[in-house]
N, C-alpha and C positions, 0 to 999 in steps of 0.2 A: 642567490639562493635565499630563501623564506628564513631559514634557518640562521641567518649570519644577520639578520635585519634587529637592530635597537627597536625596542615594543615604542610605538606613539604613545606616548603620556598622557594620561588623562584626569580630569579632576571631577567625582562626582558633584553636578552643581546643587541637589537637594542636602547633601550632607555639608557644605564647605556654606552654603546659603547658614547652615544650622551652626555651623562653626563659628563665622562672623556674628551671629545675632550672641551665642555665650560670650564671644570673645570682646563683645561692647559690652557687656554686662558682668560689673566687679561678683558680682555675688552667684553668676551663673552655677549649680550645682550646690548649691548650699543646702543645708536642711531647714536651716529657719525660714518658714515659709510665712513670718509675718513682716519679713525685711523687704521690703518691697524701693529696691534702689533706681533713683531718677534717671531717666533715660537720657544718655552720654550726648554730652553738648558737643558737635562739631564744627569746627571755623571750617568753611569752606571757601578754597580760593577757585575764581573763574580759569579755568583751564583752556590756555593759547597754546596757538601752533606755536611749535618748538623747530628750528633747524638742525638738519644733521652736523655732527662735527665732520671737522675731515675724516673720508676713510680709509682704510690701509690699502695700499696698491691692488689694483684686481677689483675693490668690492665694490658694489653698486645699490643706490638705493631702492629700497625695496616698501609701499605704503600699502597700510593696510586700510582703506577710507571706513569700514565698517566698525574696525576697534578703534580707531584712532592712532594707530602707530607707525611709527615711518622704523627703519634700523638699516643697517649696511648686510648688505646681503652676499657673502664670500663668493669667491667666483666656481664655478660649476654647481652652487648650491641649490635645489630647488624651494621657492618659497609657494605655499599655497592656505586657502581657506578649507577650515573644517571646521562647521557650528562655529562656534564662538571663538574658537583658537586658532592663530598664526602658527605653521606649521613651518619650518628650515629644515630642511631632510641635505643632507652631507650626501655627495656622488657617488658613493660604495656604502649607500645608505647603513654605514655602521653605527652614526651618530643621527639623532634627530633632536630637534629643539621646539618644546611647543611655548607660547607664550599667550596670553591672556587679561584683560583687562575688565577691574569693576573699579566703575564708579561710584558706586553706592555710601549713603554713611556708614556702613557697617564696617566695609574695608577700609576707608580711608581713617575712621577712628582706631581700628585696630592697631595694636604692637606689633608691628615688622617681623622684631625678631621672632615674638612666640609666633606670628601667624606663621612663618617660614616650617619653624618646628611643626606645628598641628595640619600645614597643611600636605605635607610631605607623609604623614600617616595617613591621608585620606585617598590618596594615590590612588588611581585601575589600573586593573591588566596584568598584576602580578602575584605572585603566592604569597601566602603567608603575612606576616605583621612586619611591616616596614618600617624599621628603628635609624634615624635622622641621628646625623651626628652635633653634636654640640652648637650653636648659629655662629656665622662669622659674618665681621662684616664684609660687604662687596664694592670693589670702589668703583663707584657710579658717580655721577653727578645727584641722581637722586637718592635720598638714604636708602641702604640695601644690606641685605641678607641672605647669607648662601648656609643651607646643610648640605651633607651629602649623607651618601647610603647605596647598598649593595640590595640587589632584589633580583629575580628568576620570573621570566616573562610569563603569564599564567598558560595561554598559548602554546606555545615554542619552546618554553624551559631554557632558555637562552642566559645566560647570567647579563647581568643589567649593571654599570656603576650609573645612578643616578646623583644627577645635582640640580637641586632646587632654591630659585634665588628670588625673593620678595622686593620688589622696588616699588618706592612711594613717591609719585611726586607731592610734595605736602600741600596737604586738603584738596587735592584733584584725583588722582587716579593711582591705583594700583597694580601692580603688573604683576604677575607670577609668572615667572619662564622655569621651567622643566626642560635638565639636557636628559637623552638617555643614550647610552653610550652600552654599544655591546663589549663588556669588558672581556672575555675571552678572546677575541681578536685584539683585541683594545686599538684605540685609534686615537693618539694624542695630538696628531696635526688640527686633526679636523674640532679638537675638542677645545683647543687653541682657537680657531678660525671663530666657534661656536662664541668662545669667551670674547673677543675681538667685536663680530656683533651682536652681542650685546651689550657692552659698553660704550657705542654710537646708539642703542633706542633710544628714540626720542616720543613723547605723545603731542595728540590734537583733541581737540574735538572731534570726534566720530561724525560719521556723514551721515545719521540717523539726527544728532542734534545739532546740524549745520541746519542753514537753508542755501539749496544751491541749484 
């Protein structure tokens, strides 16, 4: 039923575009508008294929060639593309996971943690002002950041537990994955399974900057 489905995540990209540009910029918002601060140096490292670690029994890999990501894909899980984002939809579609990759200097210079915080208020699809809990880290191979937070699908009215978790690989690529998890059913296997792959993501180079 439509009703029991986790709302798909989304992240507006004109506003999170605007987010990265203040977030490279120490003085973003300031009032001294004679302070005119030097545009933030990034070391950029060339971003290689990564292989999968092993995965948990069941799960199978799953690549994304357009974002560049590979991850372990849980068994009965659906993976698929929408726009810009890798989509994991859980078999009793209670839980969905979307995940997302920039390359850009913006995100890769940005802080992990705040970016996790600010990016999680820019959220769609759900009511009211979405308040991120405090950042933790995420144990990843790459440095990483989880909030969470409660939100009501703007749709469906569904209650929502959202977890949002920022991964860097350093000076290559940035991930955002968004779980959403219909909490009124709540569904901690699958949210398990969710957490599981995503501690196998791995990145590439996207098949836009291959040649092949």
């Amino acid at each position: 039923m439509a009703s029991r489905l986790a709302e798909m995540p989304r992240i507006a990209p004109a506003v999170c575009f605007a987010l990265l540009v203040c977030l490279a910029l120490p003085s973003c918002g300031s009032d001294d508008e004679d302070e005119q601060p030097a545009p933030p140096v990034v070391e950029r490292r060339k971003e290689t294929r990564q292989d999968l670690p092993k995965l948990p029994s069941g799960f199978e890999p799953y690549l994304s060639r357009a974002n560049g990501l590979e991850i372990g894909r849980p068994p009965g899980w659906k993976a698929t593309e929408r726009g810009s984002a890798t989509l994991l939809i859980a078999p009793d579609k209670l839980v969905v996971m979307s995940l997302s990759a920039d390359r850009s200097d913006g995100a890769v210079e940005a802080n992990t943690e705040t970016l996790a915080v600010d990016t999680f208020a820019v959220l769609e699809g759900y009511r009211g002002k979405l308040k991120p809990s405090k950042p933790r880290r995420f144990g990843h191979r790459y440095d990483a950041y989880q909030v969470r937070g409660d939100a009501r699908a703007r749709k469906t009215g569904v209650p929502q537990r959202l977890r949002l978790i920022v991964l860097e690989r350093e000076g290559a690529t940035v991930v955002t994955a968004v779980m959403a998890e219909n909490s009124k059913e709540k569904a901690p296997d699958e949210v398990k399974q969710a957490y599981q792959s995503l501690r196998s993501l791995r990145t590439r180079p996207p098949r836009r900057a291959t040649q092949e």
